[in-house]
N, C-alpha and C positions, 0 to 999 in steps of 0.2 A: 375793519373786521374781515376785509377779502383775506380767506383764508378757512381755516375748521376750529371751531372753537371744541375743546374736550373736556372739559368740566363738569362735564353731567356723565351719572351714570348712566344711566338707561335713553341719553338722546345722543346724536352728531346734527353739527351743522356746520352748513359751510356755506359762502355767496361770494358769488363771480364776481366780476369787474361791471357787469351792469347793475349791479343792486338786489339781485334777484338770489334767496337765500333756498336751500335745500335742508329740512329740516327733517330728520329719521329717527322714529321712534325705534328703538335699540334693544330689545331682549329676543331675538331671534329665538333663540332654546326654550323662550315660551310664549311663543308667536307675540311676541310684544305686548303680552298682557299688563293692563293698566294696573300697579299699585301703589301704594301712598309716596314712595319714592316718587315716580314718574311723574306724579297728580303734584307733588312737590318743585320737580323740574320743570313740568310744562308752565305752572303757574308762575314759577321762575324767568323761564324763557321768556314768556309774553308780555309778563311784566319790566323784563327788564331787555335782554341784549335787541329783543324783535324792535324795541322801537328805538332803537341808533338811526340815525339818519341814512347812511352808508347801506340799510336793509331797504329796499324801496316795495318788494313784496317778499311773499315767504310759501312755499309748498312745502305741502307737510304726507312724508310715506311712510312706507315701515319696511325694516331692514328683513330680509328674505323673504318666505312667503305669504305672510300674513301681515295686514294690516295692523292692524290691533283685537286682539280674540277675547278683549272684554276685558270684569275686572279678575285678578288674580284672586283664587276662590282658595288656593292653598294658607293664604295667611291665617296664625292664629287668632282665637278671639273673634271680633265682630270684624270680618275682612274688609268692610266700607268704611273702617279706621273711627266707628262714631262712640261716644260715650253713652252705655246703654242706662248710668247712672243718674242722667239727665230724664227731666219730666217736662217736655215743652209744651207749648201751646201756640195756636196761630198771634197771638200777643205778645208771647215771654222772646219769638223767634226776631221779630219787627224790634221791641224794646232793648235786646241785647245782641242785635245785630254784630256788633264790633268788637263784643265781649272776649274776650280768649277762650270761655268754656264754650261756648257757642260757634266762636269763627273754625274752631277745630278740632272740636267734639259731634258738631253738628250740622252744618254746613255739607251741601255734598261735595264733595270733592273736585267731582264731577264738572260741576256747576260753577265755582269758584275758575275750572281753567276756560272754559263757554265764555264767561263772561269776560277773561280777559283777551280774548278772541276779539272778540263784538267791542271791543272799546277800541281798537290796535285801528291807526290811521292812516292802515293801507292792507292792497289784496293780498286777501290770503286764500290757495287753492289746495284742496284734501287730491291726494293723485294716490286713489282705493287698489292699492296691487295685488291682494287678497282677500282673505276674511277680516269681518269689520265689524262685531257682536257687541251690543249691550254699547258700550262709552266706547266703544269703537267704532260703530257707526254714529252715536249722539255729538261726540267729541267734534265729529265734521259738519254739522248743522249749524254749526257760528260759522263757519266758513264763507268765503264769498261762493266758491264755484266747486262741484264734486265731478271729477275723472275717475272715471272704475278702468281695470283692465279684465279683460275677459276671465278671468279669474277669482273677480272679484265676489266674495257674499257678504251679504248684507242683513246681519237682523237685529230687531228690535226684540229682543226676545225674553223679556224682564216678566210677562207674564208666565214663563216658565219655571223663574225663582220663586214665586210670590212675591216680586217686586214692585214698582212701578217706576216709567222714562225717568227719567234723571237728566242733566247737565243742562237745566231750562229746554230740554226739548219737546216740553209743551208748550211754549213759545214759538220757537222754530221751526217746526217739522209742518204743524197746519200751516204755517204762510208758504212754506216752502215747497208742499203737494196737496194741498185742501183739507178741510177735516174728515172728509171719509176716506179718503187714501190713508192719511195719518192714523185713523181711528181701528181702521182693518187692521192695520201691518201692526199695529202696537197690539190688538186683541187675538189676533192669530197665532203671532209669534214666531210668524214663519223667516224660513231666509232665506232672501230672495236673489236669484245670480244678477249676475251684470244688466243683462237684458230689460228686466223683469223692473229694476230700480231704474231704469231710463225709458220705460215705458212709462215706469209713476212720475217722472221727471224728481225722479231725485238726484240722479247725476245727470251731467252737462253732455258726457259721451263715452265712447265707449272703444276701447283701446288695445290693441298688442301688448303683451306685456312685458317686451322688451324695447316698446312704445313710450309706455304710458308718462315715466317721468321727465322724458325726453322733448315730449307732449305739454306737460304742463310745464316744467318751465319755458321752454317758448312759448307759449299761452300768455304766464307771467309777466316775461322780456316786455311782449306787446302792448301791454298794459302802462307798463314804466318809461320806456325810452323814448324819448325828447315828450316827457309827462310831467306836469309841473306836480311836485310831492305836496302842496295845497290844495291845489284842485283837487287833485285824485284823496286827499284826505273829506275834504269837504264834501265831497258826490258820496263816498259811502257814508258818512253820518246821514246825510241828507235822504238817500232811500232809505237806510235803517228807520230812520226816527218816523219821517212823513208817511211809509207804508203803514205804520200803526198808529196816525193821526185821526182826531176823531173829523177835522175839518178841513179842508183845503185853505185858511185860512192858515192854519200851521206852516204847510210849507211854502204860501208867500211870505210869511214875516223872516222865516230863515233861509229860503233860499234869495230872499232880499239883500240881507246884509252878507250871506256867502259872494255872494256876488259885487257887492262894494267891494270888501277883502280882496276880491280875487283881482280886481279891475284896478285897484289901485299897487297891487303886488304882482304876480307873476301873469298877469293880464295885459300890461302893457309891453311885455318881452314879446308873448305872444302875438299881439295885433302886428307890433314891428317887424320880427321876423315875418308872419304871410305876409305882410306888404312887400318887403326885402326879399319874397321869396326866399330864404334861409331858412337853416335849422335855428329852431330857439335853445337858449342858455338861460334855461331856469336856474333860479339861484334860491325859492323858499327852500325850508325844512318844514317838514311833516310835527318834527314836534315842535314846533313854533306857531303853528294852525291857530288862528284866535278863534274866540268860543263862538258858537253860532245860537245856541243854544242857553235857555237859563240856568244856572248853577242848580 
């Protein structure tokens, strides 16, 4: 896949010769605003070309100067693509989860590409080189790591619709700055520059904007190169899952048998190379990761 794949409308991507893929949300002309297209692609993307082997991480920008400025509020009808002819309930949503009228009538959109994020078993880093509104800042909450460029705004600004967060980032955003940081920025609805979100530690840091992607994929690079794609698969399930365990007991049962896995697979390249002093020649795949976890 080193190369650009074009297939998508509203995305580019491309990854070098180390593994490390650059992914651009693509409507310039309207700062990259998110609609069902995009929400279509990205859920595309992640579910399918992200997790080739040959991808070993993935940064994700936006094509000029804006990151992503929300969702596209131009479209007709109900612009969050839902069926207003539906009557759901916290029941009807759980029992017909996988329904067609459901998975995309009802479902957020939103949410559906969050999660295929947070499933993908390897880094992924948001490199914010503009404004980043509504599911353009939530979109980067599944993320492993957020880079702003000094350019960058940030808001949560759904109380401004009469909305409320979207893409599971009521999940996400408390573990990722506490609940009163989270609770402010989502009831305020302010937006916040560069600074101001690396203060709340919502981004990692804070960057030139002729910097910034330059930045993150080398960030990325270091991440992956002589990285065994199991390990580094296994370590993010492992903080995902165990930060919201209710017991420490969780994460010895699975970082127990992570650790067989690892020890009888690209653990032993590992110990031989630092003995040999060498580089090591991992040879897992990421999508071959055995489960760690109960079905």
């Amino acid at each position: 896949m080193t190369g650009t794949t074009s297939t998508y409308e509203t995305l580019t991507f491309t990854v070098d010769d180390d593994g490390v893929g650059l992914l651009t949300l693509h409507r310039p002309d309207a700062l990259n605003a998110f609609d069902l297209v995009m929400a279509r692609e990205l859920l595309d993307f992640f579910t399918g070309p992200a997790l080739e082997d040959d991808v070993r991480a993935i940064v994700v920008t936006g094509s000029g100067r804006a990151f992503c400025a929300g969702m596209d509020l131009s479209a007709q009808g109900n612009v969050f693509g839902l069926d207003e002819t539906l009557d759901p309930t916290p029941e009807s949503i759980r029992e017909r989860f996988d329904d067609p009228a459901y998975a995309d009538g009802l479902r957020d959109t939103g949410g559906r590409v969050t999660l295929a994020i947070h499933e993908l078993p390897k880094p992924v880093i948001a490199a914010i080189n503009g404004p980043a509104v509504g599911i353009g800042a939530t979109m980067t909450l599944a993320m492993d790591i957020r880079m702003a460029s000094t350019r960058a705004r940030i808001g949560f600004v759904f109380g401004r619709l009469g909305i409320v967060p979207e893409a599971a980032s009521s999940w996400f955003l408390p573990r990722l700055v506490g609940l009163q940081q989270a609770l402010e920025w989502v009831y305020s609805a302010e937006i916040l520059d560069a600074e101001a979100a690396h203060a709340g530690r919502l981004v990692r840091s804070v960057h030139e904007p002729e910097q910034l992607v330059e930045d993150a994929l080398a960030l990325a690079r270091s991440f992956v190169k002589d990285r065994s794609p199991q390990a580094l698969a296994f370590a993010r399930q492992l903080m995902y899952r165990n930060a919201a365990a209710a017991h420490p007991m969780e994460a010895h049962l699975s970082d127990s048998l992570a650790m067989w896995h690892a020890s009888v697979g690209d653990g032993k390249e590992g110990v031989a190379a630092f003995l040999e002093k060498r580089t090591p020649q991992f040879t897992s795949r990421a999508s071959q990761t055995p489960r760690i976890f109960p079905g």
